[in-house]
N, C-alpha and C positions, 0 to 999 in steps of 0.2 A: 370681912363680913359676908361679902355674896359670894367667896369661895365656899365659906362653910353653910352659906344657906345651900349652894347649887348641889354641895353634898349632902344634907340631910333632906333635900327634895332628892335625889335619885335613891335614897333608901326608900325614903315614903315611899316611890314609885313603884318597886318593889314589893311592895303592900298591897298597893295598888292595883299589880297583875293577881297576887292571889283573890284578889276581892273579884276582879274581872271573871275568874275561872270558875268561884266557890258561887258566884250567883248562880251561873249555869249549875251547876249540878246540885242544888240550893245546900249547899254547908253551910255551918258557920262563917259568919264572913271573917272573922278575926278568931278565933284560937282555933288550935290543931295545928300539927306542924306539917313541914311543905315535904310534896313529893313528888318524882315524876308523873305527871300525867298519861305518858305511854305506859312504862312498867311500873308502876306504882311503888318505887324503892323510895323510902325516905331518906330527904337527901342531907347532907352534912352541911356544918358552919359554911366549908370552904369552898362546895357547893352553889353557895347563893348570894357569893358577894356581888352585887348587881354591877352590870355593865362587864367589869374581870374576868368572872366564874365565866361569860359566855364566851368570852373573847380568848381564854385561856382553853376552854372545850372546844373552841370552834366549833360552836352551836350546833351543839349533841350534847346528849346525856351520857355522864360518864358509865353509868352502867350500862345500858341499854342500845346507846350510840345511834338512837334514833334524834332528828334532828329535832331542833328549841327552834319554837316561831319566832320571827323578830320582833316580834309584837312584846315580847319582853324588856331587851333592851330602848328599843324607841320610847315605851312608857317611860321606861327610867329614867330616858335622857328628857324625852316633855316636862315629866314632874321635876326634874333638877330644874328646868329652864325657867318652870314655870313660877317656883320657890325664888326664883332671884330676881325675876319681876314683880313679886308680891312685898317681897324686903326692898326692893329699890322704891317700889313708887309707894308704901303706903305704911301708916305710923303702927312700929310697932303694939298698939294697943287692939288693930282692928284686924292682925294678923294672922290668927287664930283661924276666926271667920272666913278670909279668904282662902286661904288654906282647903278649907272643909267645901266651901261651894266650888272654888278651879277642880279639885279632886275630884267631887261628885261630877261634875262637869267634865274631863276625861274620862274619867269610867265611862260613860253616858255615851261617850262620841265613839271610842273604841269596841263597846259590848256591842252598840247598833252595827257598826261597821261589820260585826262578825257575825249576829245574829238577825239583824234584823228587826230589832224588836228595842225599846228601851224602856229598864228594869224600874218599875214603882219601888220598889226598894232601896233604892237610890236617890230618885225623883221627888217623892214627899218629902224624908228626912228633911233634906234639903230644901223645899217651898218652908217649910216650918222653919227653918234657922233662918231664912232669910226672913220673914214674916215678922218672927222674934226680933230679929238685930233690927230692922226698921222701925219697929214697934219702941224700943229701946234709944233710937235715934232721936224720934219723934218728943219721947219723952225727956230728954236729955236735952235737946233745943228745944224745947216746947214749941215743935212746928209738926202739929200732928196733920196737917194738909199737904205739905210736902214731901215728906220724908215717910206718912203712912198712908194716906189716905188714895193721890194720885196715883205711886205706885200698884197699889189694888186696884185704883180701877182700869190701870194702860193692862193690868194682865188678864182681867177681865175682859178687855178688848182683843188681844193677843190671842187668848183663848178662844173667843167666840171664832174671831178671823181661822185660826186654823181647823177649829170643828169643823167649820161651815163647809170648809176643802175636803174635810174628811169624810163628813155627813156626807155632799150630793157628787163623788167619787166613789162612795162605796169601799171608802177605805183602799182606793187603790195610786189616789196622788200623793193623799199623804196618812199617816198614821194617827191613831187617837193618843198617842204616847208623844208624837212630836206637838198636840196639845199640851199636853202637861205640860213638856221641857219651857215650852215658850210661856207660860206659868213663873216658873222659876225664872227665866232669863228677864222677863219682865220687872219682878218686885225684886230683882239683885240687882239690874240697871237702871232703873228708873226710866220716863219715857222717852226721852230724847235717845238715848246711848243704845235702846234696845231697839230703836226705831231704824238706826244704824247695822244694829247687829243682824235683824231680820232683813234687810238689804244687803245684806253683804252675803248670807247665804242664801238668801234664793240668787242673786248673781253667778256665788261658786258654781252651786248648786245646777244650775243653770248650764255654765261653761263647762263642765265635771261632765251632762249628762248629754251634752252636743259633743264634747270628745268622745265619750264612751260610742253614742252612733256612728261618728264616723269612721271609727277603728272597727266597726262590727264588733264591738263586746256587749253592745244591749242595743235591744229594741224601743220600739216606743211603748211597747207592754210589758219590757223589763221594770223588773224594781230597783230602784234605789235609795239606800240610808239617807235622810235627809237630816238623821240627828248630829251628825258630824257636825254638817254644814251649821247650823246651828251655833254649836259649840264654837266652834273658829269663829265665825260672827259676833257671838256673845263675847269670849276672849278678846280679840282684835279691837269691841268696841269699848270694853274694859280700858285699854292700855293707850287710845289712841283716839277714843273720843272726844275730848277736849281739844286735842289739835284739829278737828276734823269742825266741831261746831266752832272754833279760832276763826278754821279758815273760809267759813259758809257766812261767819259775823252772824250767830245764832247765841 
């Protein structure tokens, strides 16, 4: 069973890069068929079997033979990993769901990382599904105080907190976009686990931007993605927050 999820998470992931690439140059996010991005060939079945195809090219395009970022593969292999942690820890019925929020949530971490920026059309979708499935929770235990109502208000609180960074920085600490995400990571963890999440990257986030100085690759006026950080946080508190409030006796 987690063989064959870890394999239908590295196709998704595969998907996944095209969604990363058709936001930037705003396509279609799902139909059209796929092509080099250098020389625009469109490419065959045997082409794009993920993780193979690159490994079989040694990351170049068969026509072109300019090289494939690894940002292809790595996707593939995150979303295989991350498919076999969603089947391990959680009831086939709620699957789906997580699915769709880890996804949008890699997109999210990977598109900042390269552009700087993270994508509303990503980002909503997503507060909406999770909004919904809590909404649905709520109603299904008939505990609409825990399961909907809390949650809205810690990302209400989440929100204001990283506006407020955004606001009287001038948009130069952190981004109006890493409001959003902490929107989502909020009503998808609820407050404990998100409270965790957002400690865990401003820490990376943190040690990431004290290495970077001291190797001389940024300054203290350089920019950094902070949506990564986020994401790993968010992730990490997903998987691992229960043992973490275990071990606080929280």
């Amino acid at each position: 069973m987690l063989l064959s999820s870890f394999i239908f998470g590295v196709v998704f992931g595969s998907f996944l890069n095209v969604v990363i690439y058709r936001l930037k140059t705003r396509q279609n996010l799902v139909f059209g068929g796929s092509f080099c991005p250098q020389c625009k060939t469109k490419l065959k079945w045997h082409d794009l079997v993920p993780i193979l195809s690159f490994m079989y090219l040694r990351g170049r395009c068969r026509y072109c033979h300019k090289k494939i970022s690894w940002q292809y593969p790595i996707v593939e292999l995150l979303s295989g990993f991350l498919w076999v942690g969603i089947f391990y820890k959680f009831s086939l019925f709620v699957n789906i769901y997580y699915i769709f929020i880890l996804s949008s949530l890699l997109v999210i971490a990977v598109y900042d990382a390269k552009y700087f920026i993270i994508p509303d059309r990503i980002t909503y979708p997503a507060i909406v599904a999770s909004v919904f499935y809590n909404g649905f929770q709520a109603f299904l235990f008939q505990d609409l105080k825990g399961y909907f109502l809390i949650p809205l208000l810690t990302a209400l609180v989440a929100f204001s907190f990283f506006f407020l960074i955004f606001y009287f920085s001038s948009g130069r600490a952190m981004g109006l976009g890493d409001a959003k995400l902490a929107i989502l990571i909020a009503i998808f963890l609820g407050p404990l686990a998100a409270f965790i999440a957002f400690d865990l990257a401003f820490i990376l986030g943190g040690i990431y931007g004290i290495i970077l100085l001291m190797i001389g690759k940024k300054t203290l006026k350089s920019a950094i993605s902070f949506g990564p950080f986020l994401v790993i946080g968010a992730i990490t508190a997903l998987f691992v927050s229960n043992f973490i409030l275990k071990f606080l006796n929280i």
